[in-house]
C-alpha positions, 0 to 999 in steps of 0.5 A: 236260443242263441247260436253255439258251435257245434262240435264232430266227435268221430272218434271211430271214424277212418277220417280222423281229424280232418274229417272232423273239422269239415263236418264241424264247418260245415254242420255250423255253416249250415245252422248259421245260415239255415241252409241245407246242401240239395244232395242232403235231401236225396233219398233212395226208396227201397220196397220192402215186401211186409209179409212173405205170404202175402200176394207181392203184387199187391202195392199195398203189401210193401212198406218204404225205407228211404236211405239218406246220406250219412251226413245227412244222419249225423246232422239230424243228430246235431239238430236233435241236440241242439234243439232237443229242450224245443222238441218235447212232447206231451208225456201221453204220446208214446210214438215218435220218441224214445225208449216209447212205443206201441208196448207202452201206449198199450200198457197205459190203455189196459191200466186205465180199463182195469182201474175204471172196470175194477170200479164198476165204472164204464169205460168207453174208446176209440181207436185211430189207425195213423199208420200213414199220418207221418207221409200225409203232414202239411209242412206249413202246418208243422212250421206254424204249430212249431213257431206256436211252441215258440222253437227257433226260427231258424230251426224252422227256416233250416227245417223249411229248406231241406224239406223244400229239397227233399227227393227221393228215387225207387231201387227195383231189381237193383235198377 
């Protein structure tokens, strides 16, 4: 995939024009040279308690969010955009994409039981629990399974830097 000039549209946005042009300079300086500035990896981790009535002294009844930059945001949609043909998956995966989730996955699952069970067929299953995979990805391993489906190298080099200067600090009672 060859290069292309990345365009801001902030048309909402208080900084108007100028604020456009820099974010403009500064996404395409970016791609080019498959560089990413430290404070984009910076995240504040919030603790969330997941259920009210459960024990809030327990670690594990808490889930993350992690906060980043604004621009950090916006050119994660940029790169979307820009390498969105790389990015497809197979129509089967239902997490991790649009207008897709656990509705769907059990949708499909629940058809393919009927039509097997209509027909007197057997129907057999198994079920995997992946609610921490996201947290326990290889990096390497990504970017090899990614230059494997032949994505940008840039895209992976760009990937590879920002993922090497990722941080992240826990907010506990506002400290």
């Amino acid at each position: 995939m060859g290069l292309t000039t990345v365009h801001c549209y902030c048309a909402a946005c208080d900084g108007g024009h100028h604020l456009q042009v820099h974010l403009t300079l500064l996404f395409n300086a970016m791609l080019r040279h498959s560089y990413v500035p430290h404070e984009l990896g910076r995240g504040i981790i919030i603790p969330l308690l997941k259920d009210k009535c459960v024990d809030s002294y327990k670690l594990d009844a808490y889930r993350g969010i992690t906060l980043c930059s604004i621009i950090a945001k916006l050119f994660e949609l940029v790169l979307l955009n820009q390498y969105h043909d790389q990015l497809c998956s197979d129509d089967l995966q239902f997490g991790f994409k649009k207008q897709s989730g656990c509705a769907h996955a059990l949708f499909a699952f629940k058809e393919t039981v009927r039509y097997f069970t209509m027909k007197s067929g057997k129907v057999y299953c198994a079920f995997l629990d992946a609610s921490k995979a996201f947290d326990k990805v290889l990096h390497n391993g990504l970017f090899v399974k990614l230059l494997k489906r032949n994505v940008s190298i840039s895209f992976i080099q760009l990937l590879a830097n920002w993922y090497s200067k990722l941080t992240g600090c826990v907010l506990s009672n506002n400290c």
